[in-house]
C-alpha positions as CSV (number, residue, x, y, z in Angstrom):
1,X,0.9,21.3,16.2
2,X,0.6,20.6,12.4
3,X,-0.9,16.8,12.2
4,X,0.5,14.3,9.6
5,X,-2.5,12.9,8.3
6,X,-5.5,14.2,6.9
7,X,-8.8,11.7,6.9
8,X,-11.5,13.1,4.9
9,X,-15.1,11.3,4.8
10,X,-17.1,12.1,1.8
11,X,-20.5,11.5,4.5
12,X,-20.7,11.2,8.2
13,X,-22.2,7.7,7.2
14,X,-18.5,6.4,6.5
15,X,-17.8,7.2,10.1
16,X,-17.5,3.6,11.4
17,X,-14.6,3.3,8.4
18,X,-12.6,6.4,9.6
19,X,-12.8,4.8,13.4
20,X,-11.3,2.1,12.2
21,X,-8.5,4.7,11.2
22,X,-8.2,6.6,14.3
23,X,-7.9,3.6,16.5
24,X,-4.7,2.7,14.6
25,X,-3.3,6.1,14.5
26,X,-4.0,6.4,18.2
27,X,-2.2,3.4,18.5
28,X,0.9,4.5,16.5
29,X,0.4,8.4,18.5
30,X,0.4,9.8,15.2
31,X,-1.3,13.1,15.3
32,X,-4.4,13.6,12.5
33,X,-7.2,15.5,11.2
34,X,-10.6,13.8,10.4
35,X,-13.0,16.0,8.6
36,X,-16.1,15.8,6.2
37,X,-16.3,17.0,2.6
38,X,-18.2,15.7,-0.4
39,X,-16.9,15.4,-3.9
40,X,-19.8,16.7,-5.8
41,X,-21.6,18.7,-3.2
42,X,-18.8,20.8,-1.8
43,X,-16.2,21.1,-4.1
44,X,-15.3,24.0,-3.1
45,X,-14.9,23.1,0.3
46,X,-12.6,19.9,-1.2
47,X,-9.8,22.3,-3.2
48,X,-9.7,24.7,0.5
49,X,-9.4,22.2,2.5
50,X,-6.8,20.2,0.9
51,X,-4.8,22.8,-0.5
52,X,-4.5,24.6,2.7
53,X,-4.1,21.4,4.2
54,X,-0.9,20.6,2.0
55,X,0.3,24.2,2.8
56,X,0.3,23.8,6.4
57,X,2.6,20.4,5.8
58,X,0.0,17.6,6.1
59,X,1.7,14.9,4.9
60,X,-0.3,12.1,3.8
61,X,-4.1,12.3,2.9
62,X,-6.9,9.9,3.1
63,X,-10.1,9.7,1.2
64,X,-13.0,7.3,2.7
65,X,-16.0,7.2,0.0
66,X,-18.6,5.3,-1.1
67,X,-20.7,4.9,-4.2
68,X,-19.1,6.8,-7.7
69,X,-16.2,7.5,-4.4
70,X,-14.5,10.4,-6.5
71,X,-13.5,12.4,-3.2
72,X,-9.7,10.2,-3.2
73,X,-9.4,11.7,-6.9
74,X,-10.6,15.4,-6.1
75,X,-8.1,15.4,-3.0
76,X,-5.4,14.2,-5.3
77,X,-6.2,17.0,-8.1
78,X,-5.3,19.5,-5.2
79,X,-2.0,18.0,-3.2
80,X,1.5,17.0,-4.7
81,X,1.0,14.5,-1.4
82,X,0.3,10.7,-1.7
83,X,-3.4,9.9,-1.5
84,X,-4.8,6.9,0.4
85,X,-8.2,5.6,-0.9
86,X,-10.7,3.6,1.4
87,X,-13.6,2.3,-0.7
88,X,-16.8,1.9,1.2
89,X,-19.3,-0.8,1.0
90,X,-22.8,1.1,0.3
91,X,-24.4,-0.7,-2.5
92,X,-23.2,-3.4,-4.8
93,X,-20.1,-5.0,-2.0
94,X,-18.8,-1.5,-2.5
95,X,-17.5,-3.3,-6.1
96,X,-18.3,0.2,-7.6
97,X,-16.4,2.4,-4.7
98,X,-13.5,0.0,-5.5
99,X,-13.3,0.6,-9.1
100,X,-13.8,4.2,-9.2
101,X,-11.6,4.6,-6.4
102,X,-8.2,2.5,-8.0
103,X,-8.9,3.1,-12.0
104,X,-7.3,6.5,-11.9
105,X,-5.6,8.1,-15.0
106,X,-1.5,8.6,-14.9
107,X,-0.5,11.0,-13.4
108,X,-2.8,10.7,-10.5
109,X,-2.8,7.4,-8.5
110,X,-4.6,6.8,-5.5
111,X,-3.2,4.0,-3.0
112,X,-6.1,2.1,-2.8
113,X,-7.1,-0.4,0.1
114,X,-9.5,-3.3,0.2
115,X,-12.8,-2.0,0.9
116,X,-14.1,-0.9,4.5
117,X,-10.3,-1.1,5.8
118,X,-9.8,1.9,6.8
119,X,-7.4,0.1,9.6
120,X,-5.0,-0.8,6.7
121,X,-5.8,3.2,5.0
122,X,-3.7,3.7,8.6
123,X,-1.3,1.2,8.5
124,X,-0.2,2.4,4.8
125,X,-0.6,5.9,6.1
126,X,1.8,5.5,8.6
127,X,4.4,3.5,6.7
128,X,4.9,6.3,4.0
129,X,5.7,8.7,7.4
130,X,8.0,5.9,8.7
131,X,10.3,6.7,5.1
132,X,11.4,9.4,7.1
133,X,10.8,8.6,10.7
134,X,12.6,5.7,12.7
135,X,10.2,5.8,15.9
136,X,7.4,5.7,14.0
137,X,8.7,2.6,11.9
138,X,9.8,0.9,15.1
139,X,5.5,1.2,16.3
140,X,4.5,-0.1,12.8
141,X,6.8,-3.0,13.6
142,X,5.3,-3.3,16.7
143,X,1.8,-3.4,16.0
144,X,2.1,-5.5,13.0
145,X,2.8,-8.2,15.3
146,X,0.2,-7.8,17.3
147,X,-1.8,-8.3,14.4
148,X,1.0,-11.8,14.0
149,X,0.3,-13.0,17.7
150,X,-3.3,-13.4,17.0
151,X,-3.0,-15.8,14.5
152,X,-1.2,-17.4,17.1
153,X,-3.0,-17.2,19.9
154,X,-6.1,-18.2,17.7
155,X,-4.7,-21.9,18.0
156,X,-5.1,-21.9,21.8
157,X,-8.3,-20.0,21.5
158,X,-10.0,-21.9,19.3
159,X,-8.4,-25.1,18.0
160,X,-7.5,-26.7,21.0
161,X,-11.2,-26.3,22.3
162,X,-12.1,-28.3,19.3
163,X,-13.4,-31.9,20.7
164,X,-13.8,-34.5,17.6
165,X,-13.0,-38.2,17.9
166,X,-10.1,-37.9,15.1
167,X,-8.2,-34.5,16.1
168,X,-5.3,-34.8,17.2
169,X,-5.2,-30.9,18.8
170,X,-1.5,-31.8,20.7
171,X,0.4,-32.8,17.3
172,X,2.7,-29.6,16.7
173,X,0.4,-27.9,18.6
174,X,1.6,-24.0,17.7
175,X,2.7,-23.0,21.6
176,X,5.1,-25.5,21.8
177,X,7.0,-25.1,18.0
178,X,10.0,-22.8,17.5
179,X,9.4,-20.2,14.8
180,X,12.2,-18.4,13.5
181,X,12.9,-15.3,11.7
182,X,13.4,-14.8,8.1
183,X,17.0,-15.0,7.4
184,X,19.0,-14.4,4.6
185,X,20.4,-17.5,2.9
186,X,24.2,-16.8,3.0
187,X,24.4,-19.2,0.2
188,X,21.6,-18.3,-2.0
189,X,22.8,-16.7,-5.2
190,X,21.6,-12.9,-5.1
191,X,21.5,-10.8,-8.3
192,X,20.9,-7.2,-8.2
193,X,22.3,-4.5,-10.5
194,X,21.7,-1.6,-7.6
195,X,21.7,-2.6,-4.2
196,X,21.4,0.8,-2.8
197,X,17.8,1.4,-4.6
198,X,15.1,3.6,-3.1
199,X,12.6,1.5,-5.1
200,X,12.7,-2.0,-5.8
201,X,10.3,-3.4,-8.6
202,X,9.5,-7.3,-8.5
203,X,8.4,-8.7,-11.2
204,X,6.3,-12.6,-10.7
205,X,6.4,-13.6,-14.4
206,X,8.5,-12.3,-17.5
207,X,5.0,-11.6,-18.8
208,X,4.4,-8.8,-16.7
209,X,7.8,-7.4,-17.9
210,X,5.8,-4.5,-19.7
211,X,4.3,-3.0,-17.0
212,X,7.3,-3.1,-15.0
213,X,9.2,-0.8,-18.1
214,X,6.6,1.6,-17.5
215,X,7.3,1.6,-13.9
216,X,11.2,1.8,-14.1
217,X,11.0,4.7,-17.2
218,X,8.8,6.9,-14.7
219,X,11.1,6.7,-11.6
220,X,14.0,7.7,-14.2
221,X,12.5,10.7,-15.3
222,X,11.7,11.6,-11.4
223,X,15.6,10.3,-11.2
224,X,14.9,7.6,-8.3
225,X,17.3,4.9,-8.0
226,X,15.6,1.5,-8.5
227,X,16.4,-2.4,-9.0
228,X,14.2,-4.8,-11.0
229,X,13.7,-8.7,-10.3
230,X,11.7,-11.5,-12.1
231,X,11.2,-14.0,-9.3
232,X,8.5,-15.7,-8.3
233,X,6.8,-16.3,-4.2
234,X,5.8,-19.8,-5.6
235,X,8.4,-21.3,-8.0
236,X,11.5,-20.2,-6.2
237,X,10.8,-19.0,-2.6
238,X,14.4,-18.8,-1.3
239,X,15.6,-16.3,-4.2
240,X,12.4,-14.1,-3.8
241,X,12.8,-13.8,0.0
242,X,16.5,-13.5,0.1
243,X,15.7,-10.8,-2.6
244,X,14.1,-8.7,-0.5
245,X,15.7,-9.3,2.6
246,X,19.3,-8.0,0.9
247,X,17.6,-5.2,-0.5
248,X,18.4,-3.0,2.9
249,X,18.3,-0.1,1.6
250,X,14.4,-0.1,0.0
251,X,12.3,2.3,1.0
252,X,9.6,1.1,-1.6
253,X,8.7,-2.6,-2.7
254,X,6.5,-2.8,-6.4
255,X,5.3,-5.7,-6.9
256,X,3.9,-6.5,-9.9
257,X,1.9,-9.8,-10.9
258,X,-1.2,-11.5,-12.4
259,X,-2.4,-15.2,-11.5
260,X,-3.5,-14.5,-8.6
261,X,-0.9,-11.3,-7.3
262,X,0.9,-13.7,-5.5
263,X,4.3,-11.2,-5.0
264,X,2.5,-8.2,-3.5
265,X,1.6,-10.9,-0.7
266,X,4.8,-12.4,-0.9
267,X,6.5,-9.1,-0.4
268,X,4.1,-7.2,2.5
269,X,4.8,-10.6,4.5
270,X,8.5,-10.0,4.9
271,X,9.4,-6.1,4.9
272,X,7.8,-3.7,6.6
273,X,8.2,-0.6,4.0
274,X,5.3,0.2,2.0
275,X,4.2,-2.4,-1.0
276,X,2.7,-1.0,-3.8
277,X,0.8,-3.5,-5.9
278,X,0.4,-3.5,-9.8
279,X,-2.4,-5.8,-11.0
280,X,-2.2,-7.2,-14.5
281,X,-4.0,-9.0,-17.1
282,X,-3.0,-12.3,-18.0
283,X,-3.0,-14.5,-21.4
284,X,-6.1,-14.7,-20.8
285,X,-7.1,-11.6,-20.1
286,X,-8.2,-12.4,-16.4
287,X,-7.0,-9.2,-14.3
288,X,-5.9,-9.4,-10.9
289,X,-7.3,-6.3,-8.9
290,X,-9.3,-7.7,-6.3
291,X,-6.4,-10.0,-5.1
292,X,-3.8,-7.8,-4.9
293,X,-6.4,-4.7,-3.3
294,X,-8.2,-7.2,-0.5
295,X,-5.4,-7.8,1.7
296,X,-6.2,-8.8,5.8
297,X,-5.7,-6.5,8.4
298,X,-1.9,-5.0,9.4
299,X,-0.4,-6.1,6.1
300,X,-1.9,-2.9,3.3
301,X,-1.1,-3.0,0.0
302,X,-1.1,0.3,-1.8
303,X,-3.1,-0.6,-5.6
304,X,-3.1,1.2,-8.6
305,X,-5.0,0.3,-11.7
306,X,-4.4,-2.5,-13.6
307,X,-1.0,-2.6,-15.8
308,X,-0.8,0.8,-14.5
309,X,2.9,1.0,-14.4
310,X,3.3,4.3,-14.5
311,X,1.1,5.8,-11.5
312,X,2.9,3.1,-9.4
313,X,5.7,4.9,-10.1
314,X,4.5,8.4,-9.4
315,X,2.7,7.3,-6.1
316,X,6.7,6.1,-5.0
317,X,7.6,9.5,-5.9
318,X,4.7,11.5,-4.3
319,X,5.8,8.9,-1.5
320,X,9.4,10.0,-1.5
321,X,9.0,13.4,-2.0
322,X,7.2,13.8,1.7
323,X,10.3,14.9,2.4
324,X,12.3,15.7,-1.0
325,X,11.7,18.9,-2.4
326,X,13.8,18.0,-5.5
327,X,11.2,15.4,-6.5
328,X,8.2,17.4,-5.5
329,X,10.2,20.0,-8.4
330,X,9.8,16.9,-10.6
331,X,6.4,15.2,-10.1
332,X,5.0,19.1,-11.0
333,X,6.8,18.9,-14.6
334,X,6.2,15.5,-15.1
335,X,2.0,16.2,-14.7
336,X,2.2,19.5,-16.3
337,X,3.5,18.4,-19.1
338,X,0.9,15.4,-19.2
339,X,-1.7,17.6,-18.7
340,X,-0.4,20.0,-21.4
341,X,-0.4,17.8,-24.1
């Protein structure tokens, strides 16, 4: 049997990262490969491995690296297949993984985690499969809330053990409340110009508005149906989550925000279809990477460079076409003729 995912370690140092992996792809019974190539000591070993790979119908590939961490890019220059990069902590907080890891040119993006999570590298693995698999969205579902009922059971765990004169651990203490659902707000007004999009690009301030046209002129070439919203997590909660919530049809969520990347969070807390986060620079030029790339554990969001527009729309399609020949046909032109030029 074929396996879906492909986890390749640039060392057998990074082993404790890629275990991380497994144990959530064990979880989900989702059949992979681990193996171990370098970048820039085997090469050779990289363009087999993964080209064959892609041949034999791997699906999604991830890179775990530390250091320069080029191995996420030299799987990518070898597989029309979305690329998942773990940046490992080796020197430096694994700052300098992370960079090399999500600053990728266009056409190539690498869905970039937070650094060490290679538990999330799973996660986001998994989601892209669950596009075009109902059982294995239904165990995402699933073991995202196992990831909920800790939080929960935290409060029990630890709070009420707490013993200070002024704490008063039995005022809405967490087992006793009623939480609900996120429901759509019947009387919320909902504006959408394509309800029926595969990809669905939100947008936290009008400032960001440029790197969202890059986004939306790349998923027209690859001829992916998409809607765009400005709406903001903070300043108008209702709209933004009865946004997402009547976007049904989604497949894809691009969130795109600076001050603090508050609509990638916004978005992976109430869908559970891959989120793929643009970081942007704001007025004053303060960029928004490292809060949009360091989410917790069970909620991944898949980062591309900042303003990078454009590979966040060619990582939806390399998403998309897992199972759409006709985009695959269209990804090739589009980096051919990149590369040409």
């Amino acid at each position: 049997m074929t396996p879906k995912i492909m986890i390749i370690l640039g060392s057998g140092s990074d082993i404790a990262v890629a275990e991380k992996a497994m144990d959530v792809l064990d979880k989900l019974e989702i059949p992979y490969s681990l193996k171990i190539a370098s970048a820039h000591r085997t090469p050779n070993l990289i363009r087999e491995l993964v080209s064959q790979a892609s041949d034999a119908g791997i699906e999604v590939f991830i890179g775990i690296a530390g250091l320069a961490a080029h191995l996420p890019g030299a799987i990518a220059a070898y597989t029309p297949r979305p690329v998942i990069g773990v940046p490992v902590d080796v020197k430096t907080g694994g700052i300098d993984a992370l960079q090399s890891v999500v600053q990728m040119p266009y056409p190539s993006p690498i869905a970039t985690v937070g650094i060490d999570r290679g538990d999330n590298a799973a996660i986001l693995a998994a989601q892209f499969i669950a596009i075009h698999d109902e059982e294995v969205r239904r165990k995402i579902i699933d073991l995202r809330w196992t990831y909920a009922e800790k939080v929960y059971t935290s409060n029990e765990e630890i709070v009420q053990k707490i013993d200070r004169p002024y704490i008063q651990n039995d005022f809405l203490r967490i087992k006793n409340l009623e939480v609900n659902g996120v429901k759509i707000d019947e009387d919320a007004e909902i504006s959408c110009k394509n309800e029926d999009a595969e990809v669905v690009v939100i947008v936290g301030r009008q400032t960001d508005l440029p790197t969202a046209k890059k986004v939306t002129v790349i998923l027209d070439r690859l001829k992916i149906s998409h809607d765009t919203k400005v709406v903001c997590p903070i300043r108008s909660n209702k709209k933004f989550t009865n946004y997402v919530k009547c976007m049904k049809k989604a497949k894809i969520f691009i969130g795109i925000s600076s001050n603090s990347s508050q609509v990638t969070g916004g978005i992976v807390g109430i869908t559970d279809r891959p989120v793929i986060g643009v970081p942007c620079t704001n007025e004053n030029g303060d960029d928004y990477m490292l809060t949009t790339v360091s989410m917790p554990p069970g909620v991944p969001v898949a980062t591309v460079g900042i303003n990078n527009g454009k590979n966040a729309a060619v990582l939806a399609g390399e998403i998309l076409a897992i199972k759409d020949p006709n985009i695959t046909e269209l990804l090739d032109k589009l980096k051919d003729k990149k590369i040409n030029l």
